[in-house]
C-alpha positions as CSV (number, residue, x, y, z in Angstrom):
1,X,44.8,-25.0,299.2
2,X,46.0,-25.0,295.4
3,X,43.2,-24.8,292.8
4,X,45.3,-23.4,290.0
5,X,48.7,-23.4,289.2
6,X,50.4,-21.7,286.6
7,X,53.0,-23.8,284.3
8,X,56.4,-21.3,285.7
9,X,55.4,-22.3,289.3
10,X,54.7,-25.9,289.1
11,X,57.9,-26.6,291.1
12,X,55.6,-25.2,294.3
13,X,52.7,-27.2,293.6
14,X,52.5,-29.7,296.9
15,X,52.3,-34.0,296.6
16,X,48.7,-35.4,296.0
17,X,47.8,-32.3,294.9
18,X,45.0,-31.9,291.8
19,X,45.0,-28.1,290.0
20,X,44.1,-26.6,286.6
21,X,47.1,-25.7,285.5
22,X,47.4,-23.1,283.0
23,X,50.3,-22.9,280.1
24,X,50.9,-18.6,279.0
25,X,54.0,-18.9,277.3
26,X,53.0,-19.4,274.2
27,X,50.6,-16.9,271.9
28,X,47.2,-18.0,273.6
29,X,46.6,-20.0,276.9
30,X,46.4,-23.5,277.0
31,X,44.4,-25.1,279.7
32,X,44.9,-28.6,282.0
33,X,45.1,-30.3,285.0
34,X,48.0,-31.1,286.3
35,X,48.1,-34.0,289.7
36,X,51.5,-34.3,291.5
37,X,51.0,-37.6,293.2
38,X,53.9,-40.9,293.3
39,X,52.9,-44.7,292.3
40,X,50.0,-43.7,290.4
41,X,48.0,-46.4,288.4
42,X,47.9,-44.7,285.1
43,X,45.2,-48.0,283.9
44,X,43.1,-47.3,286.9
45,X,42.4,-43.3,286.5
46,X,39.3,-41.7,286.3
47,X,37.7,-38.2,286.2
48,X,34.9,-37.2,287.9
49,X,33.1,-33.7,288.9
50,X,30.5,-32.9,291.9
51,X,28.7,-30.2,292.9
52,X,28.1,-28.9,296.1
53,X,25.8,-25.5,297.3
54,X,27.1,-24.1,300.9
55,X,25.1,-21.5,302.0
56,X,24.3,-20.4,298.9
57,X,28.0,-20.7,298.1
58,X,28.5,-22.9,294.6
59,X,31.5,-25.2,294.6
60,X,32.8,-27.0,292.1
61,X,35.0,-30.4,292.9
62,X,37.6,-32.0,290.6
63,X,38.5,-35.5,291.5
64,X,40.8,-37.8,289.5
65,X,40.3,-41.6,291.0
66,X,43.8,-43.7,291.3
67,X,43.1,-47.5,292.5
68,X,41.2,-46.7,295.9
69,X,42.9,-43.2,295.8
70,X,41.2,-39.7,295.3
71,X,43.0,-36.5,294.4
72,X,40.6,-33.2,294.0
73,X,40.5,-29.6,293.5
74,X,37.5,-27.5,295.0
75,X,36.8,-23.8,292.6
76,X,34.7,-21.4,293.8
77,X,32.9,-18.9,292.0
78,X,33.5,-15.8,293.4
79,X,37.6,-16.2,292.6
80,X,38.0,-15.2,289.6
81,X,41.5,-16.9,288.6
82,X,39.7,-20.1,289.4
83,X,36.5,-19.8,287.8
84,X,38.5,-18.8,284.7
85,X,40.4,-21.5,284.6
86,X,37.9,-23.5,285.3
87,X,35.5,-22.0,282.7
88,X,38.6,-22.3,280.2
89,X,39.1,-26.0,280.6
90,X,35.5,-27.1,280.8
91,X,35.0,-25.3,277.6
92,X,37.5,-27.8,275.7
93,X,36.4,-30.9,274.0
94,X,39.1,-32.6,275.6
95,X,42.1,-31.7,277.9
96,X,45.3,-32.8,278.9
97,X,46.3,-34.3,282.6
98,X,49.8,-33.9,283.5
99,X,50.7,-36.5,286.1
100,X,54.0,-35.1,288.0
101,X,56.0,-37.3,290.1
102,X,58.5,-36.3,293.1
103,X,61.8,-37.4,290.7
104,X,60.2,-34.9,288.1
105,X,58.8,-37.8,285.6
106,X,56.1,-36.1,283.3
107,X,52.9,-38.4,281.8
108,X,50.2,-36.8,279.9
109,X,46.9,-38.4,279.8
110,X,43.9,-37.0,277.6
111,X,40.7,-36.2,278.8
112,X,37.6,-36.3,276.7
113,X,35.1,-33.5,277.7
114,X,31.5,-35.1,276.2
115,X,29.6,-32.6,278.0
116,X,31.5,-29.3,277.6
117,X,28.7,-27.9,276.1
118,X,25.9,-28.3,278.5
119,X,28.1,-28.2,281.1
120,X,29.7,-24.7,280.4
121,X,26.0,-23.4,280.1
122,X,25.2,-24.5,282.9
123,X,28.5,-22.9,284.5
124,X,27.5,-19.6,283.2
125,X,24.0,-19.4,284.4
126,X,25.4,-20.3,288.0
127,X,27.8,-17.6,288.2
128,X,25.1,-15.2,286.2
129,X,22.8,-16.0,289.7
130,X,25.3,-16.4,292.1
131,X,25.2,-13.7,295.1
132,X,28.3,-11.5,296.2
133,X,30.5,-13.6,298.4
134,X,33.9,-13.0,300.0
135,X,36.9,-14.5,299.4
136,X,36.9,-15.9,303.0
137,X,33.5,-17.1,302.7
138,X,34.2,-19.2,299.6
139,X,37.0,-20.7,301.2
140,X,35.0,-21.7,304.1
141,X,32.9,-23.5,302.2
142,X,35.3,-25.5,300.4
143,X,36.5,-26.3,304.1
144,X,32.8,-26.9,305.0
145,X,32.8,-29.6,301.8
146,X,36.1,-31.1,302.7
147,X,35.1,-31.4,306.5
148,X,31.5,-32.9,305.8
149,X,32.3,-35.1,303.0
150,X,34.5,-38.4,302.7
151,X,36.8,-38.5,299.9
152,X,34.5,-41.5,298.7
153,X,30.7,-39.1,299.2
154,X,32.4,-36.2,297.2
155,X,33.4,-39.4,294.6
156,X,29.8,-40.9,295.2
157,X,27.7,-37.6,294.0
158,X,29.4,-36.5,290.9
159,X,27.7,-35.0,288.0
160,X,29.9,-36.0,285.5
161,X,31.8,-39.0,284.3
């Protein structure tokens, strides 16, 4: 499962697929998302976060909404490329989407982060009381998530719009 993607290897990133996707070639990082997807409604999209506890295990899901169609990105904590990233972009006030179609066709869409603030405190004092947890374990739980929860109940109990 892709969560992040880094701008040289966006070739390998699979359709329908939602990742942050980090930009290094220049002097400083730049941080997005990037969602390789065909016949996307650009009118239609919206953004959307939820969080879910497994077992003690704090995941965080990216969803970006297209017509009746949901495309998200589940970080754990306990990985630390993806919390980075994640705790990169959620720090901006606003953020770019890069919407990749299979012929190669590039649209950006901004992203306004209102609650970058609150939200990256609230990131910080999750990971600053988060238990040690295995690779394996947090990917279990992101499977636990995926196999428990509809694409439309992830959608439903966001925290963020």
């Amino acid at each position: 499962m892709f969560s992040t993607i880094e701008i040289n290897q966006l070739d390998y990133l699979p359709l329908n697929c939602l990742a942050i996707l980090r930009d290094n070639l220049g002097s400083s990082d730049v941080f997005s998302l990037c969602l390789r997807a065909n016949n996307l409604n650009k009118k239609s999209l919206t953004f959307k976060i939820a969080f879910f506890s497994n077992h003690n295990i704090p995941i965080y899901v990216l969803m970006i909404k297209s017509n009746h169609t949901i495309y998200k990105c589940l970080i754990g904590f306990n990985i630390i490329k993806e919390f980075e990233y994640f705790k990169n972009l959620m720090n901006l006030k606003s953020f770019n989407l890069f919407l990749i179609s299979d012929k190669k066709e590039i649209s950006i869409i901004r992203i306004n982060n209102i609650h970058s603030n609150k939200f990256l405190d609230s990131l910080l004092s999750i990971k600053s009381n988060m238990p040690d947890i295995s690779y394996n374990e947090s990917e279990y739980a992101k499977q636990v998530i995926l196999n428990t929860y509809s694409d439309n109940d992830l959608w439903n109990k966001s925290i963020l719009k």
